[in-house]
C-alpha positions as CSV (number, residue, x, y, z in Angstrom):
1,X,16.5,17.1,-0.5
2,X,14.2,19.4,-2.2
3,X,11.9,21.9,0.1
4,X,8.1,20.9,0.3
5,X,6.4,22.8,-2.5
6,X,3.8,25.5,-1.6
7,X,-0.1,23.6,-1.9
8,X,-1.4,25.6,-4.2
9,X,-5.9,25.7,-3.9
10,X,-5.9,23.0,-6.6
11,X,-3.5,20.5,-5.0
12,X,-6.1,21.1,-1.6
13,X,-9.0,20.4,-3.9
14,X,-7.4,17.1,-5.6
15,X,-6.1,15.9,-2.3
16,X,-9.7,16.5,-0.5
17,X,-11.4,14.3,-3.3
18,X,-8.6,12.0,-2.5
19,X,-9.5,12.1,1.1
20,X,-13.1,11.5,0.1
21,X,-12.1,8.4,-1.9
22,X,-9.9,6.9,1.2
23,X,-12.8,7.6,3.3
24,X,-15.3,5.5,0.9
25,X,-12.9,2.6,1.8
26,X,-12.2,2.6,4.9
27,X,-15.5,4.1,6.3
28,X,-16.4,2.6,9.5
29,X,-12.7,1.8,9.8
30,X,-10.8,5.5,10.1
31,X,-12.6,8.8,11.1
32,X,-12.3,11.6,7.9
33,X,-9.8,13.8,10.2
34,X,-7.6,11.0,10.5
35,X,-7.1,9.8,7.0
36,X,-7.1,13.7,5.7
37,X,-4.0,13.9,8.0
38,X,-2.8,10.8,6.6
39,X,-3.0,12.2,3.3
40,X,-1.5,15.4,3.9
41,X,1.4,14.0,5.6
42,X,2.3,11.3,2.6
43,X,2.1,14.4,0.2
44,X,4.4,16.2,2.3
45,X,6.9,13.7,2.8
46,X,6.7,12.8,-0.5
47,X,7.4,15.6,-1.9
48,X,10.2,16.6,0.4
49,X,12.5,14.5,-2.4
50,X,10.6,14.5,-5.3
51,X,12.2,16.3,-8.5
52,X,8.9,15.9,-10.3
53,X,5.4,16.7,-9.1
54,X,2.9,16.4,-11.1
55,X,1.9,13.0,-9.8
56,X,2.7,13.6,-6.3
57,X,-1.1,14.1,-5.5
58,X,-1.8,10.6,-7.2
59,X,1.6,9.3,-5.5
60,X,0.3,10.3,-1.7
61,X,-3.3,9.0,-2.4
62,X,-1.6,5.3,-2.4
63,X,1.1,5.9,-0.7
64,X,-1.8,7.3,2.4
65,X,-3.7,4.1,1.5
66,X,-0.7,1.5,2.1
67,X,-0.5,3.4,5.1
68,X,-4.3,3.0,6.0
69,X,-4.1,-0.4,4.7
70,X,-1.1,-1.1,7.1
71,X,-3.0,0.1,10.4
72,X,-6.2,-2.1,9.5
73,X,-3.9,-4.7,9.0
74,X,-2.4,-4.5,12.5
75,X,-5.8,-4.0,14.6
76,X,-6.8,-6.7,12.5
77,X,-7.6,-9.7,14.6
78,X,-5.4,-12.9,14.7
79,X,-8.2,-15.2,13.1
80,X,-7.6,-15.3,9.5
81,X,-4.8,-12.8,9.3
82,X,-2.6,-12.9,6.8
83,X,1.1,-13.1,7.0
84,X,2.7,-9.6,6.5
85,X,6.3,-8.4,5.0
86,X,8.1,-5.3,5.0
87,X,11.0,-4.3,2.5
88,X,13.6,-2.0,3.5
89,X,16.3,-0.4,1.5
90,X,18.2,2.6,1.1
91,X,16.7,4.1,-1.9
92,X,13.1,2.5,-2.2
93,X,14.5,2.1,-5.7
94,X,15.9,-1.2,-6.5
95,X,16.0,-4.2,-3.8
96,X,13.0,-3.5,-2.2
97,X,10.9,-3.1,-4.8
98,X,12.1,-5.8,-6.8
99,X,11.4,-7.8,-3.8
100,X,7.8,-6.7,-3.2
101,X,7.0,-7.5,-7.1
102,X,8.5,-10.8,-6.6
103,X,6.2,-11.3,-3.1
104,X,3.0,-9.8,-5.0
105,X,3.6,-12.5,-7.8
106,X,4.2,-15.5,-5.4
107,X,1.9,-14.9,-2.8
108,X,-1.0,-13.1,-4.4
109,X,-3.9,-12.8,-1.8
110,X,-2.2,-15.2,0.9
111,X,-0.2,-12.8,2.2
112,X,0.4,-9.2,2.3
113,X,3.5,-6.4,2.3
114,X,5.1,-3.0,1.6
115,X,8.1,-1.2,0.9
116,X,10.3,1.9,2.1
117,X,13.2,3.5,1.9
118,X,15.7,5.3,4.4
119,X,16.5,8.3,1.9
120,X,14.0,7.8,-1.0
121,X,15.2,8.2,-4.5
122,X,13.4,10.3,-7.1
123,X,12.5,7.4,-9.3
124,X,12.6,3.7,-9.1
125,X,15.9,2.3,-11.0
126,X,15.0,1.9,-14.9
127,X,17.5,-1.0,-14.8
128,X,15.0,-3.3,-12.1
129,X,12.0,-2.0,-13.8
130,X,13.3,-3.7,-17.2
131,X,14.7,-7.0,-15.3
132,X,11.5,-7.5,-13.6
133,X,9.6,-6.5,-16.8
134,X,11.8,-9.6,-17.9
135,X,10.0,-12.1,-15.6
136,X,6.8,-10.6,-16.1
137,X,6.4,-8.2,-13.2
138,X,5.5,-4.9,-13.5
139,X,7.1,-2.4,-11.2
140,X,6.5,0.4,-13.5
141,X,4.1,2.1,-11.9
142,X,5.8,2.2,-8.6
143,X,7.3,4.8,-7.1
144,X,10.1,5.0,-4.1
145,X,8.5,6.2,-0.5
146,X,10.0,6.7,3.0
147,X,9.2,4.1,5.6
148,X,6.4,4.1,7.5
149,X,5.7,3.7,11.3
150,X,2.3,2.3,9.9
151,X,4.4,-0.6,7.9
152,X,6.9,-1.6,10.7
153,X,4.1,-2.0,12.8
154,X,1.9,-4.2,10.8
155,X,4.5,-6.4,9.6
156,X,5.1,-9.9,10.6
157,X,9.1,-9.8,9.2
158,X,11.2,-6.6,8.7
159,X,13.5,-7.5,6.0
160,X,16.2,-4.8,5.6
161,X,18.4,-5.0,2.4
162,X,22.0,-2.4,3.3
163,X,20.0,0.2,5.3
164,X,22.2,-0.3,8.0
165,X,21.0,1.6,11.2
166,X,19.5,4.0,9.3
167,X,16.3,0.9,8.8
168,X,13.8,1.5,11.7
169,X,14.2,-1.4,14.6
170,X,11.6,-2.4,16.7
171,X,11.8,-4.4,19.8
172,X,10.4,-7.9,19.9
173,X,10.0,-7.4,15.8
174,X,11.3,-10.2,14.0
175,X,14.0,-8.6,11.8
176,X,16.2,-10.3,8.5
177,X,19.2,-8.8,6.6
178,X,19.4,-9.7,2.9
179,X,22.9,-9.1,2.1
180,X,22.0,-8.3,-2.0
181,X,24.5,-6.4,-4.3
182,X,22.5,-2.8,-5.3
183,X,21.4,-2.8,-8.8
184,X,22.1,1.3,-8.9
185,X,24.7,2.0,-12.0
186,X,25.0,-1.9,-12.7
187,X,23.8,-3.0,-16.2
188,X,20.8,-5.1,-17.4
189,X,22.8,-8.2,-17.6
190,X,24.1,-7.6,-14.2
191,X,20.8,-6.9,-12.3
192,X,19.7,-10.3,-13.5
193,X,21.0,-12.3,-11.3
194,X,20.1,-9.8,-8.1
195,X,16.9,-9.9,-9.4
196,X,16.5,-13.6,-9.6
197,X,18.2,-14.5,-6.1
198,X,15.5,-11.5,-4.7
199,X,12.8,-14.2,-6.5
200,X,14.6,-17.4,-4.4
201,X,14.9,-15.5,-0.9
202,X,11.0,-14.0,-1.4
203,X,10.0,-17.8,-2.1
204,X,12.4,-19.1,0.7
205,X,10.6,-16.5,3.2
206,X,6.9,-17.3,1.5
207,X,7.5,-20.9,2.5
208,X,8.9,-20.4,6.0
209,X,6.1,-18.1,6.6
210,X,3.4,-21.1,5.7
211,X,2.4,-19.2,2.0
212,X,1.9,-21.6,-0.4
């Protein structure tokens, strides 16, 4: 793990105007204090394990508004409430954010979910970013993250993929293990078929959940 770099004046200023931004959405919703926290804390955690940082600014603004996003969703009230997923894995890397492509694809607006990891790579894997880019999804521009309290609250299901007991458990949360080979070191031709039996068990869930 790498230590938290120094915020130098410019990172405050680009993270206020950040704050500013999160604010315009979610006025009425969150007080300013309260999502600048937000902020400030995904940038720090974030960049406890990044190797690169000169996105980490752009990184914690979504990252802080998944967050936000995951809070509204859970003092949302139950009429017209969407089903909601979380994807653990070890990394953030490969699994989980194959699996949330594949959700985003197949469930589009009727449902909603995130992503985390228990130790957070640097990077998400080249080798699931050129599978999915296969299929048509995208990953590209994601980028692995820690688990949030925010997400394990707001979700529906808690879907853990080999975290083991280092994945976040809940009481009364309902809770599935995907037992899924990781993609890490394994070539194109071999993350295929991970990546298509994520596609199967996201559309198995999507249906038990009432998505069509």
């Amino acid at each position: 793990m790498t230590a938290t770099p120094v915020i130098t004046n410019a990172t405050r200023m680009t993270l206020k105007a950040a704050a500013r931004d999160l604010h315009a959405q979610f006025r009425g919703v969150f007080g300013e204090e309260t999502i600048e926290n937000l902020l400030l804390a995904s940038y720090e955690e974030l960049a406890a394990t990044a190797t690169v940082h000169n996105w980490l600014c752009i990184s914690a603004e979504r990252y802080a508004r998944q967050r936000l996003e995951a809070l509204a969703h859970a003092d949302s009230s139950a009429a017209g409430k969407v089903p909601s997923v979380l994807f653990l894995c070890v990394h953030n890397a490969g699994r989980s954010q194959m699996a949330l492509g594949w959700f985003a694809r197949l469930a589009g607006d009727k449902a909603i979910a995130w992503s985390g990891g228990s130790e957070p790579a640097a990077a998400v894997n080249p080798g699931a970013v050129a599978a999915m880019a296969e299929a048509g999804i995208d990953i590209a521009a994601e980028f692995p993250k820690p688990w949030a309290e925010e997400f394990v609250l707001a979700a529906d299901v808690v879907v853990t993929m080999g975290c083991g007991d280092a994945c976040p458990l809940l009481p009364g949360k309902r809770y599935e293990d995907w037992e899924l080979d990781d993609p890490a070191g394994k070539t194109l031709e071999e993350i295929r078929p991970i990546r298509d039996e994520i596609r199967d068990r996201v559309a198995n869930l999507l249906q038990r959940l009432g998505v069509q």
